[in-house]
C-alpha positions in Angstrom: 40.4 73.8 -21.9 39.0 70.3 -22.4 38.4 67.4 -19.8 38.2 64.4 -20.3 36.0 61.3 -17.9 36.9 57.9 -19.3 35.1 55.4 -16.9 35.3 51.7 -17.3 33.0 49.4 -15.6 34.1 46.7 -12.6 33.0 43.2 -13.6 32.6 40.7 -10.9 32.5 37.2 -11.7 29.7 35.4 -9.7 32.1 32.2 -9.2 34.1 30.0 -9.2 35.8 32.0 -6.3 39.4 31.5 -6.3 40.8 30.9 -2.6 44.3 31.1 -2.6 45.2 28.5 0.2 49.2 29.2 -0.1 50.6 31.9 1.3 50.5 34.7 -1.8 53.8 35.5 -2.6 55.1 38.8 -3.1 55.3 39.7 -7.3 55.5 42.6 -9.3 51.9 43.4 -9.9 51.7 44.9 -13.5 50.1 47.8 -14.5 47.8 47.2 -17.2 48.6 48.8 -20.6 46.8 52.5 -21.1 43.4 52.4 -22.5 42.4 54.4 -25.3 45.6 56.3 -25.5 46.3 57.8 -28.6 42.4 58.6 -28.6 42.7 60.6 -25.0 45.3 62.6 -26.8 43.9 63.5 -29.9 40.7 64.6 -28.2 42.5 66.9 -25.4 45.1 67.8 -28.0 47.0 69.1 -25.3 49.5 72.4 -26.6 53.3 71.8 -26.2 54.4 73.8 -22.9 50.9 73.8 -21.6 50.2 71.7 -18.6 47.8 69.1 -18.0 46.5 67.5 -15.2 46.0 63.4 -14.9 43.9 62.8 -11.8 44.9 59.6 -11.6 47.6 58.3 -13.0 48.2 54.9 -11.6 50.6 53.1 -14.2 51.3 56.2 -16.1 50.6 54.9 -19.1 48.4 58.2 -20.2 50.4 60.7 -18.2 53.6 58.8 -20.6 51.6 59.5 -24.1 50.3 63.2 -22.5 54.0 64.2 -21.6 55.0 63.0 -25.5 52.7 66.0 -27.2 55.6 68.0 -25.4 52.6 68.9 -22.5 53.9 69.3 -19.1 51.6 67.3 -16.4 50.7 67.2 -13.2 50.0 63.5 -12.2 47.5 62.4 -9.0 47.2 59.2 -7.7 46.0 58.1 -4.7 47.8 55.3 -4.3 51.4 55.6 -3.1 52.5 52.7 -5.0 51.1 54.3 -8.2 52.7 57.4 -7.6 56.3 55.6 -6.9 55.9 53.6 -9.6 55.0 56.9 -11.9 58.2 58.7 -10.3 60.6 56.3 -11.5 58.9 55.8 -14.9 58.8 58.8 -15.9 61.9 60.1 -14.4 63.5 61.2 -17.9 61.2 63.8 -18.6 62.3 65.3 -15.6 61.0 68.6 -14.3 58.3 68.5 -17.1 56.2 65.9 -14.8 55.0 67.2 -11.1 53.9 63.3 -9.3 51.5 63.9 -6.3 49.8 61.7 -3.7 46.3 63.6 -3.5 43.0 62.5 -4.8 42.2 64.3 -7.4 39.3 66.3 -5.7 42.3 68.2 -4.0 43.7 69.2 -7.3 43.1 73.0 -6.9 45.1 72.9 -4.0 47.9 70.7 -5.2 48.2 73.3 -8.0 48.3 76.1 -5.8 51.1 74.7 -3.7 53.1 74.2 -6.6 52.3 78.0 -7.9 50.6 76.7 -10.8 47.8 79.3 -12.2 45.9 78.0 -15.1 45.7 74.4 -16.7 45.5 73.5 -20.3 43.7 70.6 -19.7 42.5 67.8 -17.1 42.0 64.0 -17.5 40.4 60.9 -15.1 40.5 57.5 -15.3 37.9 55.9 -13.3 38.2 52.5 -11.8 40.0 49.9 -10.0 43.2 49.1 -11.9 44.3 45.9 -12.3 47.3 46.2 -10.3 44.9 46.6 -7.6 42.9 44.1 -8.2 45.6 41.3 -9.0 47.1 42.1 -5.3 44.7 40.3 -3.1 46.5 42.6 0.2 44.8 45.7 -1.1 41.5 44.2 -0.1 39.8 44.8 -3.7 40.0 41.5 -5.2 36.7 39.1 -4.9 38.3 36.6 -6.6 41.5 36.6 -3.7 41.0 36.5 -0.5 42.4 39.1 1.7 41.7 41.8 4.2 38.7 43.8 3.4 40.6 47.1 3.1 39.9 48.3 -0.1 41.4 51.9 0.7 43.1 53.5 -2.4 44.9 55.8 -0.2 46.0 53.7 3.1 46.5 56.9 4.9 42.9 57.1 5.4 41.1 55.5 8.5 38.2 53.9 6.8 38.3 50.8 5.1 35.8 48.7 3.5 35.6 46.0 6.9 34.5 49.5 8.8 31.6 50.0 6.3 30.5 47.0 6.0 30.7 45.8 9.4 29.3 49.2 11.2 27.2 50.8 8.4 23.5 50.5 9.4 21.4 48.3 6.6 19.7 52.4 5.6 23.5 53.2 5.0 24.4 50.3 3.4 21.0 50.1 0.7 21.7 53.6 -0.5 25.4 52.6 -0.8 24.9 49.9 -2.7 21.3 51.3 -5.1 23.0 54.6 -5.4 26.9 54.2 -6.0 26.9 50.4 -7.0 23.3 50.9 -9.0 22.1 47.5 -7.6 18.6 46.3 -7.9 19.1 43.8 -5.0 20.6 46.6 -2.9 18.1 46.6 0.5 18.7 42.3 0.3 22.4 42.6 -0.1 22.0 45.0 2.7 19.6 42.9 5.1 21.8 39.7 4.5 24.9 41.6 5.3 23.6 42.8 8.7 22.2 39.4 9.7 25.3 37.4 9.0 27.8 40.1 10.3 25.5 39.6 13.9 27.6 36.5 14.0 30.8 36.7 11.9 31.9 40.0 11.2 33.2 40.3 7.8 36.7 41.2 7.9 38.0 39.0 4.8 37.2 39.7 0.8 36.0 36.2 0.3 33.1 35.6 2.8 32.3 39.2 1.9 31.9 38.1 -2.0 30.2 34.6 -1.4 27.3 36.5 0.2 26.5 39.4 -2.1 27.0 36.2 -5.1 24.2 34.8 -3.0 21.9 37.3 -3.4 22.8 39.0 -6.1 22.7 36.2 -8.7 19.7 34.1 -6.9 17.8 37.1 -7.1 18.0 37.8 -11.1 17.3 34.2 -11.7 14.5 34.4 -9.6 12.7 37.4 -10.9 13.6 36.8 -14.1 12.3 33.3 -14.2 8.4 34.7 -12.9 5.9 35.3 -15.1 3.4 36.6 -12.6 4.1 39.9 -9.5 2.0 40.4 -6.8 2.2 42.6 -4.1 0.2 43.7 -1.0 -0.6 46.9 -2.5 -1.9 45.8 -5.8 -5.7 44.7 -6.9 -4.2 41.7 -8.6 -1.2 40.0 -9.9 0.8 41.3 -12.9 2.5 40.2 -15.9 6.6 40.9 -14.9 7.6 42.9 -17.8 11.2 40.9 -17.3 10.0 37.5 -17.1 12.8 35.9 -20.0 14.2 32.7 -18.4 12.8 29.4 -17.8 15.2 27.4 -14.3 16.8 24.7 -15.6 18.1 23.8 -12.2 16.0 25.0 -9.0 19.1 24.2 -7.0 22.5 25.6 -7.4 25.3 22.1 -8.7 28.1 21.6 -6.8 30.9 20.2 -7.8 31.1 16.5 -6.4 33.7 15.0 -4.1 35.8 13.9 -6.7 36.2 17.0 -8.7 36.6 19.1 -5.5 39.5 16.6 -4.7 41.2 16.5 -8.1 40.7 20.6 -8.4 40.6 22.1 -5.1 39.4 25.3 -6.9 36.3 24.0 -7.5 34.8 23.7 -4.3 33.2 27.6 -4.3 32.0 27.0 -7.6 28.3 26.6 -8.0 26.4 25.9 -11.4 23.3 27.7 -12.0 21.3 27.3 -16.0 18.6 28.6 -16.9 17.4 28.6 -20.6 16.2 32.4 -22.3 13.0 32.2 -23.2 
């Protein structure tokens, strides 16, 4: 049997930060188009009549090309939109295509309630998609504002306002260094627990302004030091990283005028710094 991880890396852009001031109106998100397609199926080379299971399946897009070898599959999703929009899709192939809500942890189970004993292969694509992201009410866009949910699966309790806005800042840091791999993870952390004191985060927006804050200050800081000291050490050292000169020691802001003519400018904030 072969199983297959493709995982694609979330890119955040550090600003401008959209703010859609009118009402977002309801539109037919897209799916994006599969990634790697014809590759996922030459490489599982699923046989005709054996099944295979997509863990997540969101557009359908590789459950579409898997279900063309002549494979049966099994398709998860999380997301009940994703798994209606899979369902209707794919609805000429008929009995050949099982679609389940589950996460695809729970796919032993899903197979044995549907009598299934073996597998002929398995398949996940990690990530956000960009249906997801382009619909700002899922709470996973930080370039929309919109309620901090970011729940794939809105049957569950916890959303992303609960974690940030009740997680202790221990919680938080190994969150953020050990699934997010963030070197500013304990100042993200910190900064999130001071300001939430006051305003408890419960909007995508705010939430993205901060961690831009620090997160992007931070690098051009350390990167722009030649010289480290610390408490515990005899003397300063050279920082091994130390690759940019600051260009501007404050952050530009757009001026009156251009925050007038483009209201989507007034989030944005210029930072230069020249590699050295």
């Amino acid at each position: 049997m072969n199983t297959l991880l493709f995982e694609r890396p979330v890119w955040f852009a550090t600003g401008p930060l959209i703010l859609e001031e009118e009402a977002q109106e309801m539109e037919d998100f897209i799916y994006h188009r599969p990634v790697l397609a014809e590759e996922v199926v030459e490489l599982l080379a699923p046989k005709p009549g054996s099944l295979v299971v997509d863990g997540t399946c969101g557009g359908g897009g590789h459950t579409e090309a898997l279900l063309r070898t002549g494979a049966d599959v099994l398709a998860l999703d999380q997301d009940p939109d994703a798994v209606q929009h899979v369902t209707e899709q794919l609805a000429q192939f008929g009995r050949r295509v099982a679609v389940q809500q589950a996460n695809f942890r729970h796919a032993h189970k899903v197979l044995d309630e549907l009598g299934f004993g073996k597998i002929g292969g398995a398949f996940l694509d990690l990530g956000v998609s960009s249906r997801q992201l382009e619909n700002a009410e899922r709470g996973f866009s930080l370039m929309r504002n919109g309620p901090l949910d970011m729940r794939m699966d809105p049957r569950n309790e916890l959303t992303a306002a609960t974690v940030v806005n009740e997680y202790s800042g221990e919680q938080l840091t190994h969150l953020f260094r050990e699934l997010g791999e963030e070197p500013a993870a304990r100042r993200v952390a910190s900064l999130i627990v001071k300001m939430r004191k006051t305003s408890p985060f419960r909007e995508t927006l705010p939430l993205a302004r901060a961690i831009e804050k620090v997160i992007v200050k931070n690098f051009f800081r350390y990167h722009s030091r030649e010289w480290l000291d610390r408490p515990e050490w005899p003397a300063p050292q050279r920082n091994p990283n130390y690759d940019l000169k600051l260009i501007t020691a404050k952050p530009v802001e757009p001026s009156e005028d251009e925050q007038r003519i483009n209201p989507r400018s007034r989030t944005a904030k210029l930072r230069v710094a020249a590699k050295i």
